[in-house]
N, C-alpha and C positions, 0 to 999 in steps of 0.2 A: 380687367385689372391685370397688369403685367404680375408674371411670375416669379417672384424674388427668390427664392428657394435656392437659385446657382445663379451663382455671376461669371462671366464673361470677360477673358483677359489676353493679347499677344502673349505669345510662347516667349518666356525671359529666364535667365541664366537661374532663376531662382526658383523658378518650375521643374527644375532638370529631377533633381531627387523624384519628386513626386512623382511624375513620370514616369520614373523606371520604378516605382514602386505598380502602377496602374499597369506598366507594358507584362510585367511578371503576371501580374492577375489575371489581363485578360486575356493573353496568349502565350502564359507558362513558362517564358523566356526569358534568361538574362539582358538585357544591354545595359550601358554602363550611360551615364549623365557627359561622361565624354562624346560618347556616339552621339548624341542626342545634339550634342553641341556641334560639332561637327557638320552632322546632315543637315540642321535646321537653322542655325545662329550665326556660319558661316561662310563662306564661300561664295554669297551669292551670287547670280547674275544681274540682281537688281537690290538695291539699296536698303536693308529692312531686313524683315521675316515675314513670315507669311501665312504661320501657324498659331493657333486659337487653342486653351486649353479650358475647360470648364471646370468651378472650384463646389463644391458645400462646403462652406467656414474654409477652412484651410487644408483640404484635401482637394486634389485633380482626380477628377468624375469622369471626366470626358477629354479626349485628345482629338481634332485633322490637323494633320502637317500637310503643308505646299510645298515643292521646288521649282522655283522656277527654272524654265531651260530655254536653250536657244536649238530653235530646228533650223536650219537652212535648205534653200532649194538652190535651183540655178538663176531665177530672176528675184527672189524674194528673201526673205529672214523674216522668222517670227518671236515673240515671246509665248512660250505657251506655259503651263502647271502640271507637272506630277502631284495629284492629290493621292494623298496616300496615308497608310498606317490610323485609319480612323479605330477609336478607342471609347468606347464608353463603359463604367465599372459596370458588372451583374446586376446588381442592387440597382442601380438609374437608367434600364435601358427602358422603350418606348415613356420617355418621361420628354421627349423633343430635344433633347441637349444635341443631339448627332444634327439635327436639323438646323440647330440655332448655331453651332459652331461651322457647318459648311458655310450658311448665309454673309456669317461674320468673315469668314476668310474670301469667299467670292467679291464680298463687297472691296476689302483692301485690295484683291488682283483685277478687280477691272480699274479701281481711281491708280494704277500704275501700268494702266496698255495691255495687260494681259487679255484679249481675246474669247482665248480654248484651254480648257483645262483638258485632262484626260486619266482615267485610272482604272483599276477592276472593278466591274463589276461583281461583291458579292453577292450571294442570298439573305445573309446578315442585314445587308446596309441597302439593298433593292431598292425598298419601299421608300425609306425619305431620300434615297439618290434621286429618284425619278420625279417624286414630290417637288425636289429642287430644280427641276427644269434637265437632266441626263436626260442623256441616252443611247442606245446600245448602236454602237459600229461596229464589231466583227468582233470574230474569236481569234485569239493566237491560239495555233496549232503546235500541237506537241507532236515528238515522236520519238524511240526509245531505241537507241541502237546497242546491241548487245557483242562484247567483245569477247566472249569465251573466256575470259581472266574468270579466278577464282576469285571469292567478293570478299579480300581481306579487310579493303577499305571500310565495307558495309559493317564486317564484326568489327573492328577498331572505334569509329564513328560512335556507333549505336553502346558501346563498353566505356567510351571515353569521353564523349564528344569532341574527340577531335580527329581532325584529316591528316593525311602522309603529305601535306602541303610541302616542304621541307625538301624532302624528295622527290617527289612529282616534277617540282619547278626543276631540279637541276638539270643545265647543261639546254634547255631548252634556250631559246631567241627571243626575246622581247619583240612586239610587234604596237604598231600603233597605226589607227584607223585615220585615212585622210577623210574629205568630207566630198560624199556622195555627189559623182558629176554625169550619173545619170537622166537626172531629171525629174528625180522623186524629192520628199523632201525628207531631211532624217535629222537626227540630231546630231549638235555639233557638241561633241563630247567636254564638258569644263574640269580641268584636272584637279584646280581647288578645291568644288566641289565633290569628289570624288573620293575625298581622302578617308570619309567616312567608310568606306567601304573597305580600307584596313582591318577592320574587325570582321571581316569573311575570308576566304583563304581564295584569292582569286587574282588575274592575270588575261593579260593578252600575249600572245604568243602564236610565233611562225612555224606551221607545218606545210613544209614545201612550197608553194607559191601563195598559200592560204594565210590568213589569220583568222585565230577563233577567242573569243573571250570569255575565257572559262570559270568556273567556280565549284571549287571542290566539298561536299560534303559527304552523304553516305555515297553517292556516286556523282560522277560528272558533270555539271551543268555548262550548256554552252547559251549562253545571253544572246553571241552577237557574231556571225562569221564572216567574212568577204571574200570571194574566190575569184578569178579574171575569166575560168567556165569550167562546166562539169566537170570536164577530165582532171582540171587542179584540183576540183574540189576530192573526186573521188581518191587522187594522190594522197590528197594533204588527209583527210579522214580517215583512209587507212592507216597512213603514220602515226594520227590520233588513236586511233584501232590500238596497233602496235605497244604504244607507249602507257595505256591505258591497261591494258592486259600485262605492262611489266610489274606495273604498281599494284596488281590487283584490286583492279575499278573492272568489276561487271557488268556496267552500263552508261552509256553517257545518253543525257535527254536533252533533246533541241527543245525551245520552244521560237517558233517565228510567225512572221504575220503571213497570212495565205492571199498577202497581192502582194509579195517579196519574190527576188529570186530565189533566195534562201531555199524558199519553200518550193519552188521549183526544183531546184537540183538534188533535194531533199525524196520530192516524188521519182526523180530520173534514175538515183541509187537502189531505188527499191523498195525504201523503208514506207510502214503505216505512217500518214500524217496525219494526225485527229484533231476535232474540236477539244481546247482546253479552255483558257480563263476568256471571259469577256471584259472586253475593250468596250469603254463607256466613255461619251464626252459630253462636254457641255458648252454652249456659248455663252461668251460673258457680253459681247456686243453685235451686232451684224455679224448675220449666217457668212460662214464663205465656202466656198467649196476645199473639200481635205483629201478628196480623193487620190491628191500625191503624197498623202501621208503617210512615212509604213514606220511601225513600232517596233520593236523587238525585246525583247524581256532584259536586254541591259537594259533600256531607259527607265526599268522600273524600280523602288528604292529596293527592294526584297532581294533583287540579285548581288 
């Protein structure tokens, strides 16, 4: 006998409230029913939404959002999914809503050519991730580069929640990432898409021959870098060093994929590169090989 208990509905402008009412609950945090609109209702690269909310009566119990994105190689283009921000209230967790709302959303990205999805894996969400047909393709590696700045940012942040974004940005260069003709495959960045991301204090910007795409909160985060080789890189880093240390940011944290260059020039500096989040994927049709796929912590919605 089906389980009537929750129904089952596309993510619509009239979900948004409830939302941010369920986002606060279950990870403490503000976002506003704009964000929501924004990341999930428009921009896309394909026609629709993507995202499943689950209701009891008139309350949202459970949330997965999709985005779709475009990766590009040198012979190919794909569609693939950021699954992301799964939500289920306290009160309803192992009750199958997190299982029944991937299923739902899987189903609408493969009847629209979707493939491969891909997201973190939690310890949270493990068990019905992997029930769902995931599974585990590598860590992004973190690492923690320390600028000697005193951590004014960290006390402002943590006092305020807010960032010296304002100042941080001035006087720096706007930079903007061409698409990868190396012969891996990456994503091709969509700026519509992206507007969402207004609501974090973040930027791509030139230091030296480099660009890095940053996002400020109690310290530094860099998503996404591109250097032409080490030695730019180590230029252009230092000047991030520099500049980081004026604003007082006591730390900036990479995270990248360890089949990236990234991650190379990362170990040639010197610095620890550790295992951090796990990279999970799934097929939605025929396996194919993804071994030219590298991620980086922009492509994911949190940066």
């Amino acid at each position: 006998m089906a389980n009537t208990e929750f129904t089952f509905q596309p993510l619509n402008e009239s979900h948004l409230d409830g939302l941010v009412k369920l986002f606060r609950v279950v990870f403490g945090k503000k976002r506003t029913a704009r964000y929501f609109k924004l990341k999930y209702l428009s921009g896309n690269v394909l026609d629709g939404n993507f995202s499943f909310v689950a209701l009891k009566g008139q309350n949202i119990v459970g949330f997965v959002g999709a985005i779709p994105q475009v990766y590009k190689g040198e012979n190919a283009t794909y569609i693939v999914a950021h699954s992301c921000e799964y939500q289920t209230h306290p009160d309803f967790q192992r009750r199958g809503i997190h299982k029944q709302l991937i299923a739902r959303s899987n189903t609408l990205l493969k009847k629209r050519g979707v493939h491969l999805i891909y997201g973190y894996l939690s310890d949270v969400s493990e068990a019905s991730i992997y029930s769902s047909g995931w599974e585990y393709l590598r860590y992004l590696h973190y690492s923690v580069v320390r600028t000697g700045g005193f951590p004014i940012q960290k006390v402002k942040y943590k006092l305020t929640g807010k960032s010296k974004w304002s100042k941080f940005q001035q006087g720096l260069k706007p930079g903007r990432f061409e698409a990868d003709s190396s012969g891996v495959i990456t994503e091709l960045i969509n700026r519509d898409l992206l507007k969402y991301r207004s609501f974090t204090d973040n930027g791509i910007f030139e230091f030296g021959t480099c660009l890095f795409w940053v996002k400020l909160s109690e310290v530094l985060h860099i998503g996404k870098f591109s250097c032409p080789h080490f030695a730019s890189f180590e230029t252009g880093l230092n000047l991030l060093i520099a500049h980081c240390k004026k604003h007082g940011i006591d730390k900036i944290v990479f995270q990248v994929d360890p089949s990236s260059q990234e991650f190379e020039f990362l170990k040639e500096y010197g610095t620890d590169v550790l295992p951090g989040s796990r990279i999970g994927i799934c097929f939605l049709a025929e396996r194919f090989d993804v071994s030219l796929f590298r991620f980086s912590y922009s492509n994911f919605d949190d940066f």
